[in-house]
FIKOLMI-802440 format. One record per residue: x, y, z of N, C-alpha, C in turn. Coordinates in steps of 0.1 Angstrom, whole numbers, plus 5000, padded with zeros to 4 digits. Layout:
XYZXYZXYZ/...
//
This chain:
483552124858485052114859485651994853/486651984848487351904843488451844846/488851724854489851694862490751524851/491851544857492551464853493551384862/493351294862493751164869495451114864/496251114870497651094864497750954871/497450814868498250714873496850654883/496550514876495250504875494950314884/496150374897495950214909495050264921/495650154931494550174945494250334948/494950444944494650564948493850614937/494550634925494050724914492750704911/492150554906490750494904489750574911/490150544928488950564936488750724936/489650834935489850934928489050954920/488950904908488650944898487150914897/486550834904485350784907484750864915/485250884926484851024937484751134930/485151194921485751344911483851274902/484151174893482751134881481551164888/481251094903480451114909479651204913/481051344919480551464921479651514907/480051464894479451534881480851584880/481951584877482951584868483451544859/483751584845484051514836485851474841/486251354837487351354844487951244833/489651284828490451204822491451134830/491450984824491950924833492850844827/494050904833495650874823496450754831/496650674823497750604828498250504814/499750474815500250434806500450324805/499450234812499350094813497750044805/497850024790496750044783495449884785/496249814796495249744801494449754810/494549904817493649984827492850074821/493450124815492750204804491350174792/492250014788491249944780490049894789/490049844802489249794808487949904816/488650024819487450154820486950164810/487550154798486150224788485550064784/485549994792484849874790483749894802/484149904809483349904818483749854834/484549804830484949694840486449754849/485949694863486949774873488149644876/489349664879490649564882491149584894/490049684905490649664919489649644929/489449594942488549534946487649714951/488249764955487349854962486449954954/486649914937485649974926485049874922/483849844923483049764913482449814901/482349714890482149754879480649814879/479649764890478349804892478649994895/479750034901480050144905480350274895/480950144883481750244871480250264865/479150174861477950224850477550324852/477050364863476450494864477550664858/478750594860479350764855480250714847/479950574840480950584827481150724818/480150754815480250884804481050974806/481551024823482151114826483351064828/483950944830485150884827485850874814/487050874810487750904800488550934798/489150744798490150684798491450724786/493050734788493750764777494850734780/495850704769497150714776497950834765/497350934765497550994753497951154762/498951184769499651284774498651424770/498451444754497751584748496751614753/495651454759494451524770494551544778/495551564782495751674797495451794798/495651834786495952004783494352034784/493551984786492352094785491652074799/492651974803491751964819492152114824/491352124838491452244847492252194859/492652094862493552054870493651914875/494851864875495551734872495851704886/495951584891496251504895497051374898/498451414905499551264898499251184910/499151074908499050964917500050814912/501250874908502050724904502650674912/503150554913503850524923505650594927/505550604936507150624942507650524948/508150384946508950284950510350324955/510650244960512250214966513450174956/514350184954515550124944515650004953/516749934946517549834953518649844966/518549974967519350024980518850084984/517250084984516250124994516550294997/516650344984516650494987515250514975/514350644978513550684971513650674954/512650644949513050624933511750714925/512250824925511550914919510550914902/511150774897510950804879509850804877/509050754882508050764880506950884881/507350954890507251084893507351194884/508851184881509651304873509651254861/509151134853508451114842507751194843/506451144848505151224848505251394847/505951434854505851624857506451644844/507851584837508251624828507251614812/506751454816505851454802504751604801/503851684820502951734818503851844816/504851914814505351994815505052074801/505151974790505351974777503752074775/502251984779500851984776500752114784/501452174793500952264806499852384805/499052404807498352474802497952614809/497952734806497452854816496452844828/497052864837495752844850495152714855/496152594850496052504852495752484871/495652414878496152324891496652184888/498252174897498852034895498852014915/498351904913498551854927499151684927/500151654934501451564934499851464945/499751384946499651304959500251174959/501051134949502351024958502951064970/503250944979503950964988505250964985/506151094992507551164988508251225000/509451234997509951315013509851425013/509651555022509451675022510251765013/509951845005510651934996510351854979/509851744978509951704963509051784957/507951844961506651924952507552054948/508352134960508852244956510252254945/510952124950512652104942512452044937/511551904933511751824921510851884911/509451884912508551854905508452034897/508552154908508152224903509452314892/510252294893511452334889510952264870/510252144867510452084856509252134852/508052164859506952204852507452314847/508152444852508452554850509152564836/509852424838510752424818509052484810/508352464809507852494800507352644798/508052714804508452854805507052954816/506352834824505552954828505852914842/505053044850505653064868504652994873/505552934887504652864893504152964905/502552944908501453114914501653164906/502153234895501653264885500953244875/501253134865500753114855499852944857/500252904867499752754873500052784886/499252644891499152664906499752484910/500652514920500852354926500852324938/500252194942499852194955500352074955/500252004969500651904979499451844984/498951724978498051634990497851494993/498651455001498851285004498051185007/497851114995497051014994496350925007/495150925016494950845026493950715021/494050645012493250545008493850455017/493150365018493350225026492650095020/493350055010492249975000492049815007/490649835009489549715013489349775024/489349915027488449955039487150045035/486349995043485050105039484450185047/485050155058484550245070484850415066/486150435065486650565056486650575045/486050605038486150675019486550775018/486750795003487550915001486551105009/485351065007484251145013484751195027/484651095038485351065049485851135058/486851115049488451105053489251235053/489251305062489651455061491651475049/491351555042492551585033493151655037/494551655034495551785035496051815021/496351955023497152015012497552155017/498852175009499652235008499752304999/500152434996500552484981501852604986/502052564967503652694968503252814975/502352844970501352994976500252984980/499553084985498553084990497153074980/497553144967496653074961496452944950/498052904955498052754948497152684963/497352694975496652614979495252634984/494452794981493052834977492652714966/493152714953492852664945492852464948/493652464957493852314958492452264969/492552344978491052364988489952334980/489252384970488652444960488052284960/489452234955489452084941488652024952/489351984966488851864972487651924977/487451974983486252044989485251974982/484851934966483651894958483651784965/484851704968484451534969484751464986/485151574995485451535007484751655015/484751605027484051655035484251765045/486251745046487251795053488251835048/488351925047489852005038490352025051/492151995049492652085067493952135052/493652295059494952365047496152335059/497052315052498852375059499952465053/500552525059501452595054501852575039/502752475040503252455027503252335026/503852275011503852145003504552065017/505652115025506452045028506252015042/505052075048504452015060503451935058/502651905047502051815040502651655039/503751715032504451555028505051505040/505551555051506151505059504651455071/503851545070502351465080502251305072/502051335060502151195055503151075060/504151085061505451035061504850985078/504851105084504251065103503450975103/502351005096501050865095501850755099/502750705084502750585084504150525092/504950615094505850595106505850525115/504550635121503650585131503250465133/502850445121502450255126503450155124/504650225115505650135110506550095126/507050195134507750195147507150125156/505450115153504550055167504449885160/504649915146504349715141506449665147/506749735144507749665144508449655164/507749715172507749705183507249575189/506149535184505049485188505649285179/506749325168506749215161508249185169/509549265176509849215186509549185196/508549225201508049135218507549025207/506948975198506348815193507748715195/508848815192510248705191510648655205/510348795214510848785224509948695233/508248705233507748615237507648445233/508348465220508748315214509648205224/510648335228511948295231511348235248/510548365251509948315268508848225270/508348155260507248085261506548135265/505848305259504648315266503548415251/502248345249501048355242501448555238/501948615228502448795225500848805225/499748715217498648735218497748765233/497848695239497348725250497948845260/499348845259499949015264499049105257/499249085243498249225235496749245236/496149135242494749155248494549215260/495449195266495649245280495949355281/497349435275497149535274496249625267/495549585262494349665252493149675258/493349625269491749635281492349805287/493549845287493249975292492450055288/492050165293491350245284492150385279/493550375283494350535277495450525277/496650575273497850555269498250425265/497650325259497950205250496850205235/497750175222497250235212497450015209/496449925201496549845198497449835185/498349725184498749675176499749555176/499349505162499449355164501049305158/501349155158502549125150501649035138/503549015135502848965117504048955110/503748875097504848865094505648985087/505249065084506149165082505349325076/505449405069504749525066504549455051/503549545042503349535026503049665021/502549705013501849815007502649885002/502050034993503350094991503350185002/503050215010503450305019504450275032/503950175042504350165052505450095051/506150055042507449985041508450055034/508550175027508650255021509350395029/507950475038508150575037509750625048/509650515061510750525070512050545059/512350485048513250525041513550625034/512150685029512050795024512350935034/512050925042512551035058514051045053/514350925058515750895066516750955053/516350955045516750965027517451145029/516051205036515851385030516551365043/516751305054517251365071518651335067/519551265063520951275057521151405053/520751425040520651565034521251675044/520951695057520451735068521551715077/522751645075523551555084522651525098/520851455093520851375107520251255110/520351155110520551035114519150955124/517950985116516750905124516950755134/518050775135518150595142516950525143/516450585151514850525161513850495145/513950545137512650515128513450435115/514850455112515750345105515450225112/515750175127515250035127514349995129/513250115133511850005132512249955112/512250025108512150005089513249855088/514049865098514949745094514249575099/513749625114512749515122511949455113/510949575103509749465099510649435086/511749475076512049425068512549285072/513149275087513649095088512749015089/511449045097510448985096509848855091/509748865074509648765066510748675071/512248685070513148575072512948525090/512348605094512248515111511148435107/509948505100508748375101509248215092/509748215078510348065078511448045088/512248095090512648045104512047955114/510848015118509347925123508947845113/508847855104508347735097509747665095/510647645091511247545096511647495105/511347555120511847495132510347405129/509247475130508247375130507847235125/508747255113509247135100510247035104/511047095111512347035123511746875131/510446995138509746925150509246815145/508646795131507946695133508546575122/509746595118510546525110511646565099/510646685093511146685081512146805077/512646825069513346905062512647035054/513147115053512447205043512647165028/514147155025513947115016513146975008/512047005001511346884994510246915002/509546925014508446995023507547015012/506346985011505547085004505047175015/504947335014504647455021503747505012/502247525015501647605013501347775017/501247855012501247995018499648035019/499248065030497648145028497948245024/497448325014497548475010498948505006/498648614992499448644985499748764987/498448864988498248994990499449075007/499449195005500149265016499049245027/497449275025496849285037495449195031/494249175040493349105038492649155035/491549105025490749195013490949255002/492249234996492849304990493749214977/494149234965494849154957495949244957/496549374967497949444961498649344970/499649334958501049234962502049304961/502549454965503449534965503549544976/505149524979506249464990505249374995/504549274992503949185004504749135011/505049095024506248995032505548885024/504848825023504448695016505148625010/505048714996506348714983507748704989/508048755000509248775006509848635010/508548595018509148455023508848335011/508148335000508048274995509348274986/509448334984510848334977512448284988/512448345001513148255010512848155010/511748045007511747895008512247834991/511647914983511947874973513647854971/514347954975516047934982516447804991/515447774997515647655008514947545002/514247514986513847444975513047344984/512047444992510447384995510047344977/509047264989507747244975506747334976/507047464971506147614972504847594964/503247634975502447664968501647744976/500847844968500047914973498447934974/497547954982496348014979496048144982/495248224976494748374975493548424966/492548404972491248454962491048564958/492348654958492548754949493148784946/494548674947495748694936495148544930/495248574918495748424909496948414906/497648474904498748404899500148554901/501148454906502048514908503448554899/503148584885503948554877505448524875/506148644887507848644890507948484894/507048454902507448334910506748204903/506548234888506148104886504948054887/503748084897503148014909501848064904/500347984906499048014905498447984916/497548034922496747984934495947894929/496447824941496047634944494647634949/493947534940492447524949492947444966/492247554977492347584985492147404993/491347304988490947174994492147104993/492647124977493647024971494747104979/494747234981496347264989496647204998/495647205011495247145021495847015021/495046955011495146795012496846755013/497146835002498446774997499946815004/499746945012500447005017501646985030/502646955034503246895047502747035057/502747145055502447275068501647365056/501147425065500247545057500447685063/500747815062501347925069500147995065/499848055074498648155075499248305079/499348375061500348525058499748615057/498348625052497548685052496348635052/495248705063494348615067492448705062/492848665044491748715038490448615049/489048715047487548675054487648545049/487448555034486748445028487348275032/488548285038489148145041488548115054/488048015059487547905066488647795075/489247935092490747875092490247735101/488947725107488747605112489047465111/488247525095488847365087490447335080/491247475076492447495075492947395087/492547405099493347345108493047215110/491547205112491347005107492146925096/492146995082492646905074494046915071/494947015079496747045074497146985087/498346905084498846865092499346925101/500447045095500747175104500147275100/499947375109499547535105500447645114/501047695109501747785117501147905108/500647985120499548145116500248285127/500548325112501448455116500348545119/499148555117498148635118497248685128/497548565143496548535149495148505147/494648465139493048435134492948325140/493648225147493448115148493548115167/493248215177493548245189492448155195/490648175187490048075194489847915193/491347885183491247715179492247695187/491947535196493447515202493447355195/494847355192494947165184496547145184/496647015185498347025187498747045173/498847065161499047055150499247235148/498847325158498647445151499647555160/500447615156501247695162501647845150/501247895168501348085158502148165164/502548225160503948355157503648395178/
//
């Protein structure tokens, strides 16, 4: 079988490596020819593929950014991103690029399956309506399905193998045919109705965590305000053993999903004349987030003399989560750019971002940051940093992360 890969990041890659593996020849499209160039090299650009990983099934990989090798795959796969506009409503182009470029290559008896995350109804109203320009029926002449991406990049406990899949299709044997696909590389197919109970399970996932982070990140304010350890409430309540689900604070959400999708809801629930309140402010809670934590770093800057402005401020971690170099929506970038407004002396460390281009900024060897730095903010709390010593040699540490619960030092204060 011959499968094709549309959009080639934390989702598509590990995709398309899972698909080589099984013994599929598999094209792997994206229009960013420095991902492209670097597969047929050999070499992987996200942590959870190693290039040890790519040798074995190079040959069945095959890389392009050339739209025409689509056409001979037996079923495609879009994985591009769906970001937010500037008014934080869904931004489809990426998307509806893609469906319209495959529209053109479409081929008889193809399978297209969407797995960006999207609000319910885009597989059936956006996407399928434009494949169709190319004059053939959808269950008829191609088959399209629904299945929402569940990667978690820098986890290994679940792989794509794992990880039970959903999908959806227009018909029943668009989503026979979509069963079919995943079945070779996962362990768990769960069918649903249609595209549009798919995309909205997806949407629940990350909800789900987005309503419980942003709960959990006003008790931190609120225990700020009372002088009492949010860390130590959350240990406590996590000794239950039933109706309490753990979760922690922080400085804010990252990824493309979990910052994202509460908007994407709330987007299709208008439509609808109705009005998610309850899951609109969790989405608004963890977006303030970032601007409460400098907040804390400058009260903490307050405390011990100085100003922000002129401060040098070091950031730990660049990345949205630990293990990981994706820097999409990180709160990180968020606050780093609110101090840079408050014309800190901004610098960063991240052993897996080097460099942060928008902002100017390259990761600082981690000793010299240390040394040189007035406070150090601990944003993301990658393994490989050593917060022990982080806290012996910075004058201040303020750790939004809690990693630092078993050090106590008067120099060190956390969210």
């Amino acid at each position: 079988m011959k499968i094709a890969i549309v959009g080639l990041g934390y989702v598509g890659l590990p995709l398309a490596v899972a698909f080589a593996e099984e013994g599929s020849d598999v094209v792997c499209f994206d229009l960013d020819t420095r991902k492209t160039q670097a597969l047929s090299e050999g070499r992987s650009y996200i942590e959870d593929i190693s290039d040890e990983a790519l040798a074995p099934i190079r040959e069945r990989l095959h890389p392009t950014s050339r739209h025409a090798d689509l056409a001979t795959c037996d079923a495609i796969v879009i994985c591009v991103p769906t970001p937010l506009t500037r008014s934080r409503e869904p931004d489809l182009t990426y998307l509806l690029d893609a469906a319209t470029a495959l529209s053109q290559v479409l081929q008889q008896g193809q399978l297209i399956v969407l797995e960006s995350t999207t609000y319910p109804g885009t597989t059936r109203e956006q996407v399928a309506p434009i494949l169709e320009e190319s004059g053939m029926k959808v269950g008829r002449d191609f088959h399209l399905a629904f299945s929402p991406e569940r990667i978690d990049p820098g986890r290994t406990d679940y792989t794509v193998r794992t990880t039970p899949k959903l999908v959806g299709g227009l018909t029943d044997a668009c989503t026979e045919r979509a069963h079919e696909l995943y079945a070779r590389i996962c362990e768990t197919v769960v069918v649903l109705s249609s595209p549009e109970a798919a995309e909205l399970s997806k949407l629940l996932e990350n909800i789900f965590r987005s309503v419980n982070i942003a709960l959990v990140n006003e008790l931190a304010q609120l225990c700020d305000r009372l002088d009492i350890d949010v860390w130590e409430v959350i240990d406590a309540a996590s000794t239950k053993p039933f109706g309490f689900m753990r979760f922690e604070p922080g400085p804010g959400m990252g990824g493309h999903c979990l910052p994202v999708d509460p908007f994407y809801l709330a987007f299709k629930a208008r439509e609808h004349d109705f009005y998610p309140e309850f899951i609109e402010l969790a989405g608004k809670v963890n977006q303030a987030q970032p601007a409460y934590c400098v907040e804390r770093i400058e009260r903490a800057l307050n405390l011990s003399g100085k100003p922000v402005k002129g401060s040098k401020v070091m950031i730990l971690g660049a990345a949205y989560k630990a293990g990981s170099g994706d820097i999409r929506e990180s709160p990180a970038l968020k606050m780093m750019r609110l101090l840079e407004a408050l014309e800190a002396d901004l610098s960063y460390h991240d052993p897996f971002v080097p460099e942060l281009g928008k902002l100017g900024l390259t990761s600082v060897d981690l000793e010299v940051g240390l040394a040189e730095a007035d406070l150090v903010a601990i944003v993301t709390a990658h393994r490989e940093v050593d917060y022990q010593a982080v806290v012996e040699k910075a004058p201040i540490v303020i750790d939004f992360r809690g990693v630092t619960r078993k050090i106590s030092a008067s120099n060190l204060v956390r969210l």
